[in-house]
Structures are given as structure tokens and as C-alpha cells.
C-alpha positions in Angstrom: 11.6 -18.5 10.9 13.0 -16.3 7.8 14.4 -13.2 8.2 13.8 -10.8 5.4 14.6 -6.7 5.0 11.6 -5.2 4.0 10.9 -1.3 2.8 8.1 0.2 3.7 7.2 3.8 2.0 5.0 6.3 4.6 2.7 9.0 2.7 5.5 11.0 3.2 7.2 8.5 0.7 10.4 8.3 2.5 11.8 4.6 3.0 12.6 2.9 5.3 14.7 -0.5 6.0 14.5 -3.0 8.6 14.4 -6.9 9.6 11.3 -8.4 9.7 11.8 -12.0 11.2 9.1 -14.5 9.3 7.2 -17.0 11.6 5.5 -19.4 10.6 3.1 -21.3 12.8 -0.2 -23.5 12.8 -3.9 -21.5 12.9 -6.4 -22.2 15.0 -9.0 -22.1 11.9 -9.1 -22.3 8.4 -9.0 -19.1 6.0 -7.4 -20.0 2.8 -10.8 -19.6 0.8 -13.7 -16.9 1.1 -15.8 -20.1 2.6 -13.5 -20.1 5.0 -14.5 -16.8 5.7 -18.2 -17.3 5.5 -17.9 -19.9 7.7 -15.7 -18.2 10.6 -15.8 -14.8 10.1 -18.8 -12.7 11.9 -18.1 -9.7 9.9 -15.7 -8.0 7.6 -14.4 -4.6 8.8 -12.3 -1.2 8.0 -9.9 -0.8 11.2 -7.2 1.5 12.0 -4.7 0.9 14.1 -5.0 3.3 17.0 -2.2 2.0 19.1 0.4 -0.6 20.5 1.9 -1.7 23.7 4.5 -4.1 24.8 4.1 -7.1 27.0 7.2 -8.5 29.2 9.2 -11.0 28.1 9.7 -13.8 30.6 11.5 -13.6 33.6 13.9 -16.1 32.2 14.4 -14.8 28.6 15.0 -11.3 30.4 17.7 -12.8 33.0 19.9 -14.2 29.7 19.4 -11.2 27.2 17.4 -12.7 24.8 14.1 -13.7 23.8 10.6 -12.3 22.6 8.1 -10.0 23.5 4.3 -9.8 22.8 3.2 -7.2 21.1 -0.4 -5.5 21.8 -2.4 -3.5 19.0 -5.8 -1.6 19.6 -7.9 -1.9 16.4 -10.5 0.7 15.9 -13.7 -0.4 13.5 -14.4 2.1 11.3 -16.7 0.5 9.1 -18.5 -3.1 9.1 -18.8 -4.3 5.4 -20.2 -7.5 5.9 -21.9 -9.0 8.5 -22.6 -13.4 8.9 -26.2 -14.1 9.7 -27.0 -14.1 13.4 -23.5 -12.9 14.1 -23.0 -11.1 17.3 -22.6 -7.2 17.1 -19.4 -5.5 15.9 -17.6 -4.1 18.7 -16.3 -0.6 18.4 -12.9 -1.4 19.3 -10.2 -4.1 20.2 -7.2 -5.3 21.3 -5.5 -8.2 19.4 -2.2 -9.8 20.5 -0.6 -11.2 16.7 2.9 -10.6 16.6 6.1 -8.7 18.7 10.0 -8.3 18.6 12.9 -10.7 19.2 15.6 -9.2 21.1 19.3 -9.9 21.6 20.4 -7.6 23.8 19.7 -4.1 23.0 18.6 -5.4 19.3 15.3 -5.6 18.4 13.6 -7.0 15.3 9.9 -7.2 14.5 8.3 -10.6 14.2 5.5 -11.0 11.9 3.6 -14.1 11.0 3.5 -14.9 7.5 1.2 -13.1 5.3 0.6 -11.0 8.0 1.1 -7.3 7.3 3.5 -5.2 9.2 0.1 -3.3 10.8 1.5 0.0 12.1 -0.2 2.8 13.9 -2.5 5.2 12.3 -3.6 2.9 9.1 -6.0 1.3 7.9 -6.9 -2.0 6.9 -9.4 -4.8 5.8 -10.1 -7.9 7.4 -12.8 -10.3 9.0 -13.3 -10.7 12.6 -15.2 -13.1 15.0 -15.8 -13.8 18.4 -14.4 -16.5 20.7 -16.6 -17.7 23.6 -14.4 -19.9 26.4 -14.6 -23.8 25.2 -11.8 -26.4 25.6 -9.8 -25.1 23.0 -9.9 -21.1 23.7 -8.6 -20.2 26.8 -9.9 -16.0 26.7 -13.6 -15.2 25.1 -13.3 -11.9 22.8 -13.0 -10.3 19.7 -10.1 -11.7 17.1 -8.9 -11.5 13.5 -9.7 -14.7 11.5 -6.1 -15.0 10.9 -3.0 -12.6 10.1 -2.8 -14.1 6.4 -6.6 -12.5 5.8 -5.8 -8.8 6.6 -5.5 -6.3 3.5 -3.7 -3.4 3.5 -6.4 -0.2 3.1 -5.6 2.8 1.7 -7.8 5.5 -0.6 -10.0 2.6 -0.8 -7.7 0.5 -2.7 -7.3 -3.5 -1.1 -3.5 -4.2 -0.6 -2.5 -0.6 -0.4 -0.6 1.2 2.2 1.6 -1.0 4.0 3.6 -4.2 3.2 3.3 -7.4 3.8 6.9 -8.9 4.5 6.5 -12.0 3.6 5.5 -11.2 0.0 8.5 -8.9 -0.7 10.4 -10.4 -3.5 13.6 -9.0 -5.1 11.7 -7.9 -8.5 8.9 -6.2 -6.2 5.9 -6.8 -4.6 3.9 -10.3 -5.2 0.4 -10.7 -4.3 -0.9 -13.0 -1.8 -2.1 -16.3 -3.0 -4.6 -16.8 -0.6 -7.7 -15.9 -0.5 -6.5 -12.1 -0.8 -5.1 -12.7 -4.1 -7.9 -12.0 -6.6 -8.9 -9.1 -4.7 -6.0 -7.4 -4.5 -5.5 -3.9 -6.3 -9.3 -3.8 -6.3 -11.9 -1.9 -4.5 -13.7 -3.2 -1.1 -16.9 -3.3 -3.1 -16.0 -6.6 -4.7 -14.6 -8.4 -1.8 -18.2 -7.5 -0.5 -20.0 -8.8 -3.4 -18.0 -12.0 -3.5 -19.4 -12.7 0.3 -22.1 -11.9 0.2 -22.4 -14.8 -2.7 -20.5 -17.5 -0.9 -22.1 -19.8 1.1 -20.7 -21.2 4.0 -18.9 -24.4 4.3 -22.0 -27.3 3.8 -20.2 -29.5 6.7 -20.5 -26.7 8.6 -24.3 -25.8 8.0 -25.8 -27.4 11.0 -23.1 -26.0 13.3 -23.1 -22.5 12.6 -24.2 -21.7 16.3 -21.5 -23.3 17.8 -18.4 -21.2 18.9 -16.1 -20.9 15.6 -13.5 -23.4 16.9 -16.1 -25.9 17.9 -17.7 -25.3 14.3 -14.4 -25.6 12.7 -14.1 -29.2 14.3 -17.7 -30.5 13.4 -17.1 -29.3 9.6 -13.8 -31.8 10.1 -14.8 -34.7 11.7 -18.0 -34.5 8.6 
């Protein structure tokens, strides 16, 4: 884990400081190219964040002070951009369990996975979505992001605007991602659209496209 300060400026374009712990972890599936996305994502989406909620700790990290808890956001879809062939229907709404707090006491300081950005109530952002069904692998069927390092920032309808993403922040300023995000950065959702829409999905994955997405994701491996 790193732990960074990060400053994020509101539309009221006050500052703010605060640590952001960095963790870095293993994904389920692949999304470090828009095939990745093609082939995982069901649809790409405008969301706000409507709200957030806590979960508990454990019993044990609660008896000695110190620990982690979950945290909860409810993503609203505003929009559906882009939709995978024979994808299931967009939901209107979901919850998503990504990131949370470490605590120390009466201390608290956010965790967020890297690339991940810091997704606060009431803003926007772009990102693609699927759907888990229950297999060996997934425990709990239902909506998901594809990953927390292929979520934009939305604002005015600008990609990578209006919020930060902590693990970017450098000392000379902002960098941008160098994921699939990168190129699209700065620009307008059209062209993230447009670059879908002409990217095939992942040829090893071709004749498992109706398999759940983790399932898929190990067929286009083992090819």
C-alpha cells in the first residue's frame, strides 16, 4: 500500500487535503486495452454517484482499534453509451462495493485502489459495466464495474474531469492514466464511443462470448 495526500478541488474550487492510502491488488479480469473492454464489458455508462454507506469492520479488528471498513456506493445510470451485442439490459441503478477507510482509532483514511478515482457523492463518471451470474469463481450474481482502473472522471462532458484520481497525482501535477484511459483523456465521450464501437473483441474469446465474463476471461487464457 502507498499512502499519498491528494487535493481535490469541488465546483466551489476550494481545496481540500487528505490521505488517500494506495492499494494495490490482483483483478478478477483484464482491462488494460479497449478489447479488454469489448470483451468484458456489457455496456459503457454515465453514472452518478447517488450515495454511500459503511459496512462493519470485523468483530476482531473492532475489539483491537484498528482495521478496515468496506465501503458501499449507489451508482445511478444516467446514460448507456455503448452497449456489447446480446448484452443483458442496463440496470437503472447499483450498488458496488470497491474501496473503504483504514482506521486507527478515531483516525480514518480513505482507501482507494490504484487508478481508481476517489468517486464521491453527487458526480459523475464514465465507465463500463457487466454482469456476473454465480459460477465457481463469483460468489454474488449482479451488476459490477469492469475494474476501478477503467472509470473516468465526467464532468461538462469532458473524460478525466471532475475528480482525481490519487494514484496519478504527481508533485508537478496531474499525469494521465496509462491504461486504456490514457488516449482518451481530456477528450469528449464521443470518441471513446467511436473507438468501441470499432474494436473487436478478443479473437480467443469469440466462441465464448455467452459464457459468464469470468468463465470467458478463462477460455480466452487457456487459448
Amino acid at each position: 500500500m502507498t499512502v499519498l495526500v491528494v487535493q481535490a478541488d469541488g465546483d466551489d474550487h476550494k481545496s481540500a487535503h487528505s490521505s488517500v492510502i494506495i492499494s494495490h491488488g490482483d483483478q478478477l479480469l483484464p482491462s488494460g486495452t479497449l478489447t479488454d473492454w469489448t470483451t468484458y464489458g456489457d455496456h459503457l455508462v454515465v453514472v452518478t454517484v447517488t450515495g454511500q454507506r459503511e459496512l462493519a469492520p470485523t468483530s476482531e479488528e473492532t475489539e483491537a482499534g484498528e482495521g478496515y471498513i468496506p465501503r458501499v456506493i449507489s451508482l445511478r445510470i444516467d446514460k448507456v453509451l455503448w452497449s456489447r451485442k446480446d448484452a443483458s439490459n442496463a440496470p437503472s441503478a447499483f450498488e458496488t462495493e470497491l474501496d473503504g477507510w483504514q482506521f486507527h482509532g478515531d483516525q480514518r483514511n480513505a482507501v482507494r485502489l490504484d487508478g481508481e478515482p476517489m468517486l464521491e457523492v453527487g458526480k459523475q463518471y464514465v465507465l463500463p459495466i457487466l454482469y456476473f451470474t454465480k459460477t465457481e469463481t463469483v460468489q454474488n450474481a449482479g451488476w459490477s464495474t469492469l475494474s476501478p482502473d477503467s472509470i473516468f472522471p465526467y464532468q461538462e462532458g469532458i473524460l478525466g474531469k471532475g475528480d482525481v484520481i490519487p494514484s496519478l497525482q504527481q508533485a508537478e501535477g496531474d499525469a494521465k492514466p496509462t491504461d486504456a484511459r490514457g488516449p482518451f483523456f481530456g477528450k469528449q465521450s464521443a470518441e471513446l464511443v467511436a473507438a468501441l464501437k470499432s474494436t473487436p473483441p478478443d479473437p480467443a474469446a469469440a466462441d465464448a462470448m455467452k459464457l459468464p465474463p469470468d468463465e470467458r476471461a478463462k477460455h480466452a487464457h487457456d487459448q
